[in-house]
C-alpha positions in Angstrom: 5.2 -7.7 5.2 7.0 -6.7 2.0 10.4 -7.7 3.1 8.8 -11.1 4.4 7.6 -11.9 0.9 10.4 -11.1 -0.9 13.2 -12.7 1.2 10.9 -15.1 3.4 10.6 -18.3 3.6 7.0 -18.7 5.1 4.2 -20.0 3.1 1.9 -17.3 3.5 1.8 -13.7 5.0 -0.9 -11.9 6.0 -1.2 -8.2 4.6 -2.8 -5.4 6.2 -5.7 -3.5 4.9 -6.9 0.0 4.5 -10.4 1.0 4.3 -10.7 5.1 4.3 -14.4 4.8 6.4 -13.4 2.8 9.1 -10.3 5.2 8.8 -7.2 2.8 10.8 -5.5 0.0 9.1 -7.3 -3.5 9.4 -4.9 -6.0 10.5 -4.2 -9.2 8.2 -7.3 -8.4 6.0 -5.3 -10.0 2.8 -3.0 -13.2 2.5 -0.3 -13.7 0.1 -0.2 -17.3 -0.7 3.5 -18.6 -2.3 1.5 -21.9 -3.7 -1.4 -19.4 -5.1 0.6 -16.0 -5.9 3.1 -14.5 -8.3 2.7 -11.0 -8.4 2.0 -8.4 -5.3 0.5 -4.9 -6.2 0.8 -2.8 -4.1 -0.3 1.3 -4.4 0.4 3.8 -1.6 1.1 7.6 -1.6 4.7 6.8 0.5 5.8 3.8 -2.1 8.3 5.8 -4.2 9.4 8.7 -1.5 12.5 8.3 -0.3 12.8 10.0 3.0 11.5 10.1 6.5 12.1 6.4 7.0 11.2 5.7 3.6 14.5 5.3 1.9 14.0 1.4 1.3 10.7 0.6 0.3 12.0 0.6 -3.1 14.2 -2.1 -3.1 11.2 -4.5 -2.8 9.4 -3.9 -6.1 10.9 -4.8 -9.5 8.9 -2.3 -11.5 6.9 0.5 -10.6 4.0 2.8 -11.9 4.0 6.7 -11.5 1.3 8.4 -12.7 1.6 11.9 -12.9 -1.8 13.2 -12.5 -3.1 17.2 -12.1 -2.6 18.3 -8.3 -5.8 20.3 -8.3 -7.8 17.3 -9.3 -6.3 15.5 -7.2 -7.3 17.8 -4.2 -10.5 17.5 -5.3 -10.8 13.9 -5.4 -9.2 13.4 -1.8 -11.8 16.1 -0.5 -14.3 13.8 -2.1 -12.4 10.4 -0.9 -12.2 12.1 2.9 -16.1 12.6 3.1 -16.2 9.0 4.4 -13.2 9.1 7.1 -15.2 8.8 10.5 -14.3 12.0 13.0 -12.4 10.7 16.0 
Protein backbone atom coordinates (compact mmCIF):
# COMPACT_ATOMS: atom_id res chain seq x y z
CA UNK A 1 0.00 0.00 0.00
CA UNK A 2 2.98 2.19 0.70
CA UNK A 3 4.56 1.73 -2.59
CA UNK A 4 1.11 2.44 -4.28
CA UNK A 5 0.88 5.88 -2.65
CA UNK A 6 4.11 6.95 -3.21
CA UNK A 7 4.61 5.96 -6.88
CA UNK A 8 0.79 5.29 -7.88
CA UNK A 9 -1.27 6.79 -9.80
CA UNK A 10 -4.75 5.71 -8.34
CA UNK A 11 -7.01 8.10 -6.58
CA UNK A 12 -7.28 6.37 -3.48
CA UNK A 13 -5.87 3.27 -1.64
CA UNK A 14 -7.30 1.45 0.94
CA UNK A 15 -4.96 0.76 4.03
CA UNK A 16 -5.14 -2.06 6.36
CA UNK A 17 -5.85 -1.89 9.99
CA UNK A 18 -4.70 -3.32 13.14
CA UNK A 19 -6.76 -3.67 16.18
CA UNK A 20 -4.64 -5.82 19.09
CA UNK A 21 -8.31 -7.39 20.43
CA UNK A 22 -9.60 -8.72 17.40
CA UNK A 23 -5.82 -9.69 17.14
CA UNK A 24 -5.50 -10.19 12.75
CA UNK A 25 -5.13 -7.31 10.46
CA UNK A 26 -8.57 -5.74 9.27
CA UNK A 27 -8.53 -5.40 5.63
CA UNK A 28 -9.04 -1.77 3.96
CA UNK A 29 -10.17 -0.30 7.43
CA UNK A 30 -8.45 3.29 6.22
CA UNK A 31 -8.37 5.12 2.78
CA UNK A 32 -5.83 7.44 1.61
CA UNK A 33 -7.49 10.01 -0.43
CA UNK A 34 -4.92 12.01 -3.09
CA UNK A 35 -7.72 14.92 -3.37
CA UNK A 36 -8.12 14.83 0.68
CA UNK A 37 -4.34 13.76 1.89
CA UNK A 38 -0.84 15.05 2.16
CA UNK A 39 0.82 13.31 4.76
CA UNK A 40 0.73 9.36 5.65
CA UNK A 41 1.81 8.28 9.30
CA UNK A 42 2.52 5.48 9.64
CA UNK A 43 4.07 3.59 13.16
CA UNK A 44 5.06 -0.14 13.22
CA UNK A 45 7.74 -2.07 15.27
CA UNK A 46 9.29 -3.48 11.58
CA UNK A 47 9.29 0.31 9.95
CA UNK A 48 13.07 1.03 10.40
CA UNK A 49 14.55 -2.76 10.54
CA UNK A 50 16.25 -3.54 7.80
CA UNK A 51 16.35 -7.26 7.34
CA UNK A 52 14.16 -10.34 6.94
CA UNK A 53 12.47 -8.82 3.94
CA UNK A 54 12.51 -5.53 5.42
CA UNK A 55 15.34 -3.92 3.63
CA UNK A 56 13.06 -1.40 1.70
CA UNK A 57 10.43 -0.14 3.72
CA UNK A 58 12.56 2.81 4.24
CA UNK A 59 12.75 4.19 1.01
CA UNK A 60 8.96 5.19 1.27
CA UNK A 61 9.06 7.67 4.11
CA UNK A 62 10.88 11.08 3.81
CA UNK A 63 11.39 11.49 7.55
CA UNK A 64 11.21 9.24 10.35
CA UNK A 65 10.68 9.18 14.26
CA UNK A 66 12.71 6.88 16.65
CA UNK A 67 12.01 7.00 19.98
CA UNK A 68 14.34 5.46 22.09
CA UNK A 69 12.28 4.36 25.06
CA UNK A 70 13.40 2.03 28.35
CA UNK A 71 13.18 -1.84 27.24
CA UNK A 72 11.85 -2.85 30.62
CA UNK A 73 8.97 -0.38 30.40
CA UNK A 74 8.37 -1.27 27.37
CA UNK A 75 7.89 -5.08 28.36
CA UNK A 76 5.70 -3.88 30.67
CA UNK A 77 3.51 -1.98 28.56
CA UNK A 78 3.25 -4.89 25.82
CA UNK A 79 2.28 -7.37 28.79
CA UNK A 80 -0.41 -4.78 29.53
CA UNK A 81 -1.22 -4.08 25.67
CA UNK A 82 -1.38 -8.21 25.06
CA UNK A 83 -4.08 -8.61 27.91
CA UNK A 84 -6.69 -7.83 25.10
CA UNK A 85 -5.27 -10.21 22.21
CA UNK A 86 -8.08 -12.96 22.00
CA UNK A 87 -6.49 -16.73 22.53
CA UNK A 88 -6.74 -18.69 19.28
Amino acid sequence: ALERIQSGSETSVTIPGFDHAKGDPVPDQHTFDRSRHNIVLCEGIYLLHDNDGWENIKSFFDWTIYIDADVDACIERLKERNKCIPVS
